[in-house]
C-alpha positions in Angstrom: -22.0 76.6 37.3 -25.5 77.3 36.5 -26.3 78.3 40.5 -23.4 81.1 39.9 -25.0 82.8 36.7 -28.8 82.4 38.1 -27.5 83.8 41.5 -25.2 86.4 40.3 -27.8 88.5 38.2 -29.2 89.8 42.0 -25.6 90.4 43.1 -26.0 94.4 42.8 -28.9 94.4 45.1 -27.2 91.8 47.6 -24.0 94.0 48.3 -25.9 97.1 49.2 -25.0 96.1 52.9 -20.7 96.4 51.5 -22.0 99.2 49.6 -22.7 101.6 52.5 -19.4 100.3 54.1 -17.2 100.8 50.8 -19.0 103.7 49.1 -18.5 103.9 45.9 -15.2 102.2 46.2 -16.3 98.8 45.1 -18.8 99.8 42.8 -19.1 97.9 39.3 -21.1 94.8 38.4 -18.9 91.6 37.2 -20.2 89.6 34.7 -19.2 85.8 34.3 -16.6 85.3 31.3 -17.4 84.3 27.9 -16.6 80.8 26.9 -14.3 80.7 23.6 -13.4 78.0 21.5 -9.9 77.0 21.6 -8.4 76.7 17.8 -6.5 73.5 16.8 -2.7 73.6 17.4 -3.6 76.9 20.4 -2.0 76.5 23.2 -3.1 74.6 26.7 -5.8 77.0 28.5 -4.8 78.9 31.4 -5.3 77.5 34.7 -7.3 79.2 37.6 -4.4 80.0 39.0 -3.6 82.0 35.9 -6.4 83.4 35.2 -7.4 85.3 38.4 -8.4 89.3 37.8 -6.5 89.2 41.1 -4.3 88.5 43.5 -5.9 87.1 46.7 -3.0 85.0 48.2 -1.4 86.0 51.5 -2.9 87.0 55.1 -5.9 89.2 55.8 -7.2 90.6 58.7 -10.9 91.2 59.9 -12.2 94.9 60.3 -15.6 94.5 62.4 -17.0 97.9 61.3 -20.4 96.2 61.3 -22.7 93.8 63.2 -20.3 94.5 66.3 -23.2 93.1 68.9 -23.0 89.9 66.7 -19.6 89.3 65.9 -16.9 90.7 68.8 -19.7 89.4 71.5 -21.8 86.2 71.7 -25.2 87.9 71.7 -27.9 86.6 74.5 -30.1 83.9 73.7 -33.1 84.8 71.8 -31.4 87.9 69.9 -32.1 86.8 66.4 -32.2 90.7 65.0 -31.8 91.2 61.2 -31.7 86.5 60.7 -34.8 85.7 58.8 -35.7 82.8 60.3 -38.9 80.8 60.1 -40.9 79.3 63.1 -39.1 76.2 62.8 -35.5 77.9 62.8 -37.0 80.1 66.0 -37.8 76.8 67.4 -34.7 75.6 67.2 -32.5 78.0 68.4 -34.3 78.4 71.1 -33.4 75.7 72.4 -29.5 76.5 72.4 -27.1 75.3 75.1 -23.8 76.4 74.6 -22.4 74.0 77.2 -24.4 71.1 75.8 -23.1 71.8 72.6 -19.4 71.9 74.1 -19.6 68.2 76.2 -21.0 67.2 72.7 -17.8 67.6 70.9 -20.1 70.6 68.8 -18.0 73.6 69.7 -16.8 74.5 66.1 -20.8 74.6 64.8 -20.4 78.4 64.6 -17.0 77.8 62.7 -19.1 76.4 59.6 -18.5 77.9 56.1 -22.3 79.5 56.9 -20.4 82.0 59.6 -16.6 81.3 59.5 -16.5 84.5 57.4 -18.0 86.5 60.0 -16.2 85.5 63.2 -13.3 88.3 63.8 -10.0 86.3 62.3 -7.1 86.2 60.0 -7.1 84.2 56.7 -4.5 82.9 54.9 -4.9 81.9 51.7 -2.7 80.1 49.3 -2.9 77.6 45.9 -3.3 74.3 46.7 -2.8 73.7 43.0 -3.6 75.6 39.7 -7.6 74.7 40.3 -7.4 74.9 44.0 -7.8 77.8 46.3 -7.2 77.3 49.7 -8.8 79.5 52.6 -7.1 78.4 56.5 -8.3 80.3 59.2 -6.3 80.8 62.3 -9.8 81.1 64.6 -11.4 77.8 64.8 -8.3 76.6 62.8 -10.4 75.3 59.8 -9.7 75.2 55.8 -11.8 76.4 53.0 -11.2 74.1 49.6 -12.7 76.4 46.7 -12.2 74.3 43.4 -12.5 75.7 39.9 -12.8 72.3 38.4 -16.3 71.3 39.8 -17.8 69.7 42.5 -16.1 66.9 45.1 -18.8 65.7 46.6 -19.3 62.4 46.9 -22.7 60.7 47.3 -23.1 59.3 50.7 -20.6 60.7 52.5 -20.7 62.9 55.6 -21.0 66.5 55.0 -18.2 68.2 56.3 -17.9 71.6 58.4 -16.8 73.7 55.4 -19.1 71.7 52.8 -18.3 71.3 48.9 -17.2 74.9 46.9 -17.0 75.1 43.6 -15.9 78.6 42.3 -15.1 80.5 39.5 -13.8 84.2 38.3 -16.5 86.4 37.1 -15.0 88.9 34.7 -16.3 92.3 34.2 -18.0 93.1 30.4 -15.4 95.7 28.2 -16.6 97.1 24.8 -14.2 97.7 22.7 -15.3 101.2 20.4 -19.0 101.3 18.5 -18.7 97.6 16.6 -15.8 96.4 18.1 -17.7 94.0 20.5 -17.6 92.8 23.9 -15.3 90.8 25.9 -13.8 89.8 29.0 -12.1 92.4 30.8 -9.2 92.7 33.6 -11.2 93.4 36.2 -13.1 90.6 38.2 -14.4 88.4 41.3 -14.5 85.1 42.5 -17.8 83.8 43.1 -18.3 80.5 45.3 -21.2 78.3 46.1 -20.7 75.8 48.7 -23.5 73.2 49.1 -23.2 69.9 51.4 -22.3 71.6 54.8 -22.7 70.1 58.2 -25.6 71.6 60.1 -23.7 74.3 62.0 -24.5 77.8 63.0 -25.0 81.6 61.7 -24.3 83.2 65.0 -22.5 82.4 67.9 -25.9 82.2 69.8 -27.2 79.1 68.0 -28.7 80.7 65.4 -29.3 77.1 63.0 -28.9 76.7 59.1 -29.0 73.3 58.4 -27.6 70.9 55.8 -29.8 71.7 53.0 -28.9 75.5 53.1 -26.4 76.7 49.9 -23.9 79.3 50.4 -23.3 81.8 47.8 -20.4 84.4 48.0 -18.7 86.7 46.1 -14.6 88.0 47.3 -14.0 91.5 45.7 -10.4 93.8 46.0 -9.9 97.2 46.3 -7.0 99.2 46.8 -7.1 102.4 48.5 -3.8 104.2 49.2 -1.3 101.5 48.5 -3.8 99.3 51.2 -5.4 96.2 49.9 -9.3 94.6 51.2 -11.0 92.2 50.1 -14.5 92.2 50.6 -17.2 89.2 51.2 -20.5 89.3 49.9 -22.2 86.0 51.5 -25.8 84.5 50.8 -27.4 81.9 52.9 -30.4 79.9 51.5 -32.0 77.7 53.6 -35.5 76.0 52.9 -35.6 74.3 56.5 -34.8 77.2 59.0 -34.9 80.7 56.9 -37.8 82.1 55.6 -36.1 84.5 53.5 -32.3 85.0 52.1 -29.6 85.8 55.0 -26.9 88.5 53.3 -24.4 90.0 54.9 -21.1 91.4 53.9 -17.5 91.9 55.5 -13.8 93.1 55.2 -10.5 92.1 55.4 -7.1 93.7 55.1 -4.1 92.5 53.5 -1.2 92.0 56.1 2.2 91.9 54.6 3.2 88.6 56.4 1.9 86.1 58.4 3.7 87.3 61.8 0.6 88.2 63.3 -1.2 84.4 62.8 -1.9 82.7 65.8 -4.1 79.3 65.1 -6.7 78.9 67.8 -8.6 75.6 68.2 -12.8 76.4 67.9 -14.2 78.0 71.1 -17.7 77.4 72.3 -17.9 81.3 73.6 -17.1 84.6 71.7 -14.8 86.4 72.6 -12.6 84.6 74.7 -9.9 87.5 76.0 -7.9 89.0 73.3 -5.0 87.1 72.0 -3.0 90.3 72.4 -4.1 94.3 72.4 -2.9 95.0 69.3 -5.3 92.1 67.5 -8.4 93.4 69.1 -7.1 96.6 68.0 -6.7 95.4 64.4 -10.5 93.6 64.5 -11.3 97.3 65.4 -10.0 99.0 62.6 -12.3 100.3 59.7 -11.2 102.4 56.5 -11.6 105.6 58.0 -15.4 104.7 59.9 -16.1 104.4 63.5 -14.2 102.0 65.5 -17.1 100.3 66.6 -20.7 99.5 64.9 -23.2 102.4 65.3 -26.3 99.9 65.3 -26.9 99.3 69.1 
């Protein structure tokens, strides 16, 4: 858990991309929760299940209000804009081939928990147990394991697509009158750092991060007019093919059930034709902003 309190000390500067998009609606920095001793004879602590500031189960939706060129369309080869990459992650996605990577078996490298966030999708998300959260998606058809009781990994084995996530709720600071004190408030956010992924890529177009990169996100709610999102802060460290952090932030909407999920298997091209009108319609969607990405 050390990553999450050295890495979340920046977080105010990293969100200024879901900033702009949110306003001031998601404003507030989150702070991680004090430890306290548990008296003799107390009862059991609550799980993480119990303790969330939130509730983050169900079905979400994607609204692309950002980064259209990158995320409703496989951008040309060579389009790299706003990706900090180094000579050596230039090299490499250079040399992409998305029919190579297809007669590979590699079609689901741009489904890897470095991009599955950003690909236009519904989530839903569930308990797998009390120190479980489970993330499916129904593009690409993958699952997200975020664990609250430490790290899985095992040494030696293959790094997997979706790589090891340990996570944990950040709660925001209250102070309680002039000498009452501090102390965990209601208010929160999960934070997540996934380490141990499978090579895969940031963009559609081949755009590399490799197995040595770390993931850092943090999943925030706000309810506007009985609506809920949930919005993803990511951060992408990678020594071998980034020069510099890769942030980027995202939204989803609540759905109230899962009628709309459709699980696709992973495609080596996006987009494929829409699934139906009224999902590209959804992907479309924004809270109140232009329907489609002003950065062109």
């Amino acid at each position: 858990m050390k990553m999450l309190g050295k890495i979340s000390g920046k977080r105010s500067v990293w969100q200024s991309a879901a900033a702009v998009v949110m306003c001031s609606l998601a404003a507030g920095t989150a702070t991680t929760a004090m430890a306290q001793a548990r008296p003799a004879g107390a009862a059991a602590p609550r799980t993480a299940k119990d303790n969330a500031p939130f509730e983050m189960t169900g079905y979400w939706v994607s609204i692309v209000n950002e980064d259209w060129r990158w995320r409703m369309l496989t951008p040309a080869k060579g389009d790299y804009a706003s990706v900090p990459l180094n000579a050596n992650g230039t090299k490499v996605a250079d040399t992409w081939d998305p029919a190579k990577d297809e007669a590979a078996g590699n079609q689901c490298k741009a489904y890897g928990a470095g991009n599955i966030m950003r690909i236009p999708e519904r989530l839903h998300i569930t308990w797998e147990n009390d120190t479980t959260l489970r993330m499916d998606t129904d593009e690409g058809m993958q699952t997200r394991l975020f664990h609250f009781d430490g790290s899985k990994w095992q040494q030696g084995a293959t790094p997997d697509l979706q790589g090891d996530s340990v996570a944990q709720w950040e709660r925001e600071t209250e102070v309680r009158g002039s000498f009452g004190g501090s102390f965990p408030g209601k208010r929160g956010n999960l934070a997540v750092v996934t380490k141990h992924m499978r090579a895969g890529y940031l963009r559609t177009n081949g755009v590399p991060y490799s197995e040595n990169a770390t993931l850092t996100e943090y999943y925030d709610r706000v309810d506007i007019n009985g609506v809920a999102y949930l919005i993803v802060t990511s951060v992408v460290d990678d020594p071998i093919y980034l020069r510099d952090r890769f942030i980027t932030s995202g939204q989803f909407k609540r759905e109230p059930d899962g009628a709309k999920w459709n699980p696709v298997a992973c495609r080596p091209l996006w987009p494929r034709p829409p699934k139906s009108p009224a999902v590209h319609v959804d992907f479309e969607k924004g809270l109140g902003l232009p329907q489609q990405d002003q950065d062109k």
